[in-house]
C-alpha positions in Angstrom: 158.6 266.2 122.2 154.8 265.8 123.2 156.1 263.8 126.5 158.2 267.5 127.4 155.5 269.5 126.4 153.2 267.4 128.9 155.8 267.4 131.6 156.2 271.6 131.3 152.7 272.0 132.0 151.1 271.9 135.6 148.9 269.7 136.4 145.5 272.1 136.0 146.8 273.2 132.6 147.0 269.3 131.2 143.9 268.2 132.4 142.3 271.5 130.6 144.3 271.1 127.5 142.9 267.4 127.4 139.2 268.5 127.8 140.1 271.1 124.8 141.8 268.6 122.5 139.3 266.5 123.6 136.4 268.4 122.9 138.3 269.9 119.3 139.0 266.2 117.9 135.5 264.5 118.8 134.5 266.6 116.2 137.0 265.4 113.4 137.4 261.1 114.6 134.8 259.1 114.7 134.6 256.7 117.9 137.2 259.0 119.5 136.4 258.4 123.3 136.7 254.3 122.1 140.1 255.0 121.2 141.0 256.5 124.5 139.6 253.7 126.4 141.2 250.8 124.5 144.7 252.8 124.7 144.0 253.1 128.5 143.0 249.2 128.8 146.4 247.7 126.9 149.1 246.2 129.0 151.7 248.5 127.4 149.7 251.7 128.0 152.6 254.1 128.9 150.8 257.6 127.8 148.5 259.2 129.4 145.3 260.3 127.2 146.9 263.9 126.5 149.7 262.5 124.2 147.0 260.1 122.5 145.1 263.4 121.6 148.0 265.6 121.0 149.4 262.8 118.6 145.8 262.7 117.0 145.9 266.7 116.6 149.3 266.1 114.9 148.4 263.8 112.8 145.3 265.6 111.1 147.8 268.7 111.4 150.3 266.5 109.1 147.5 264.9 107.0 148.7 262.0 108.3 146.9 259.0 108.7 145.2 258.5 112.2 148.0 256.9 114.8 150.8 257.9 112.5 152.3 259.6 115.5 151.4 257.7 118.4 151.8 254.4 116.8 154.5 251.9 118.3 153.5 249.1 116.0 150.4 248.7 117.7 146.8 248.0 116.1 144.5 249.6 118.6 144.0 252.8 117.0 143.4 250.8 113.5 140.2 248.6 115.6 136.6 249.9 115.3 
């Protein structure tokens, strides 16, 4: 669902949502920005950072544990 709720949105409004998620969840995960960048530097990386942070907001929505939501048995989000 978070890859139709991306789609939906122009272009503008994604790139402002992920400055406000962004912004909201640096607050709440430590090394946040890390995260981004090691998603963005894997060979599978298939998401763009919006559904890393939407699946982040989730998560701590759910009281999940970090990655619960975005993870597709990978470790990066799990790394310091």
């Amino acid at each position: 669902m978070i890859h139709a709720y991306e789609y939906m949105l122009p272009e503008n409004y994604r790139q402002f949502l992920t400055i406000m998620l962004f912004d909201k969840l640096q607050k709440r995960i430590p090394r946040l920005l890390k995260k981004i960048k090691k998603d963005m530097h894997t060979l599978l990386q298939i998401h763009e950072p919006l559904f890393l942070l939407k699946s982040f907001d989730l998560d701590l929505r759910l009281r999940k544990p970090l990655g619960t939501v975005y993870n597709y048995e990978r470790t990066i989000l799990h790394n310091k």
